[in-house]
C-alpha positions as CSV (number, residue, x, y, z in Angstrom):
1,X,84.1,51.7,12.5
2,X,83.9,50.0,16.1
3,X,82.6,53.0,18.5
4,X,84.9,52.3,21.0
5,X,88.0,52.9,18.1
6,X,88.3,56.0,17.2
7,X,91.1,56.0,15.0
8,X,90.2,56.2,11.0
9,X,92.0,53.5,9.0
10,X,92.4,52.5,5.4
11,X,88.9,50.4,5.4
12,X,87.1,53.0,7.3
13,X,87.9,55.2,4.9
14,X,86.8,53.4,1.9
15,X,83.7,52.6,3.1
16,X,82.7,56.5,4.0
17,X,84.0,57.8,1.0
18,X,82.1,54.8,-1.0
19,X,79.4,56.0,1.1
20,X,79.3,59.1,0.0
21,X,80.2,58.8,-4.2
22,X,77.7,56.6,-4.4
23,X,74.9,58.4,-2.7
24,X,73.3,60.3,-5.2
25,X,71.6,62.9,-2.7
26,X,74.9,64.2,-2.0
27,X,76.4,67.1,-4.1
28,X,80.4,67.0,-4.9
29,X,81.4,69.0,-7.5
30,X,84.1,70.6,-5.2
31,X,83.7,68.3,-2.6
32,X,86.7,68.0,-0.5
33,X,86.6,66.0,2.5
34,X,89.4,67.1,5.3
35,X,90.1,64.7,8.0
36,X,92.4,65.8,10.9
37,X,94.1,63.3,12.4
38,X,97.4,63.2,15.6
39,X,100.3,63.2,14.0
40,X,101.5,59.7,14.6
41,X,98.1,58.7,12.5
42,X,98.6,60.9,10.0
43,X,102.3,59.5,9.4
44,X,100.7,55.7,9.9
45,X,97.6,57.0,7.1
46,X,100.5,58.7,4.5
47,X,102.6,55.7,4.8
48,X,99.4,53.0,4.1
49,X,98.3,55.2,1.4
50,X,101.9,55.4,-0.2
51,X,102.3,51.8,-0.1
52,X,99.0,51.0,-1.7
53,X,99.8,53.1,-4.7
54,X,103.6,52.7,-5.1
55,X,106.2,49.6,-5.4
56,X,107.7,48.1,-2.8
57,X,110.9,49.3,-3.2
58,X,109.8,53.2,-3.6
59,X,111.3,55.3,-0.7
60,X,109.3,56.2,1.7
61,X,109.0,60.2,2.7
62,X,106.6,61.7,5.2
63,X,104.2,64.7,3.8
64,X,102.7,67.2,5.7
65,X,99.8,67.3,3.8
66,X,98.1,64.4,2.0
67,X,95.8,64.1,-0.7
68,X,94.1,61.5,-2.4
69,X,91.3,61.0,-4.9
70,X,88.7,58.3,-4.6
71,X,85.9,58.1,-6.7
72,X,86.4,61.5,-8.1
73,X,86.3,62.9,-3.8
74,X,89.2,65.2,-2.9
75,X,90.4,63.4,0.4
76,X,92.8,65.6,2.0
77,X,94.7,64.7,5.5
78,X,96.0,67.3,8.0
79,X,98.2,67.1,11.6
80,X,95.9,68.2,14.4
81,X,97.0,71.1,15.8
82,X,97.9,70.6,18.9
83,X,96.6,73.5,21.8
C-alpha cells in the first residue's frame, strides 16, 4: 500500500490477508480481522466485494456489516463511527 494512500482496497487486502494465512507463526483459529473504514469506503469495499463474487446482473444492496472469508480468515468490515 503506497504510504501516502491510506485508503484499503481490494489488492491491499489480498495481499495482507495472504500475508497473514500463509505465515505459519501466526495463530487463527478464531482469527477475525475487523477493518474500520468511512462510510463512503465501506459502501465502495461492499460493492467490489459483491461484484467479485456475484453476476453481473445481481442487484446491488448496501450492508451495514460485511464479511468475507479468505483463506479460512474471518474479514469483517465496519462504518467508522464518526465523533
Amino acid at each position: 500500500m503506497n504510504k501516502k494512500d491510506t485508503n484499503l482496497n481490494y489488492k491491499d487486502l489480498i495481499q495482507t490477508v495472504s500475508e497473514i494465512v500463509s505465515n505459519e507463526k501466526i495463530y487463527k483459529d478464531g482469527l477475525v480481522l475487523v477493518y474500520e473504514l468511512e462510510e463512503k469506503r465501506h459502501k465502495q469495499m461492499d460493492e467490489h466485494l459483491f461484484y467479485k463474487s456475484n453476476p453481473s446482473e445481481t442487484k446491488f444492496t448496501h450492508r451495514e456489516l460485511i464479511e468475507v472469508e479468505i483463506g479460512g480468515t474471518l474479514v469483517r468490515f465496519v462504518k467508522k463511527n464518526k465523533k
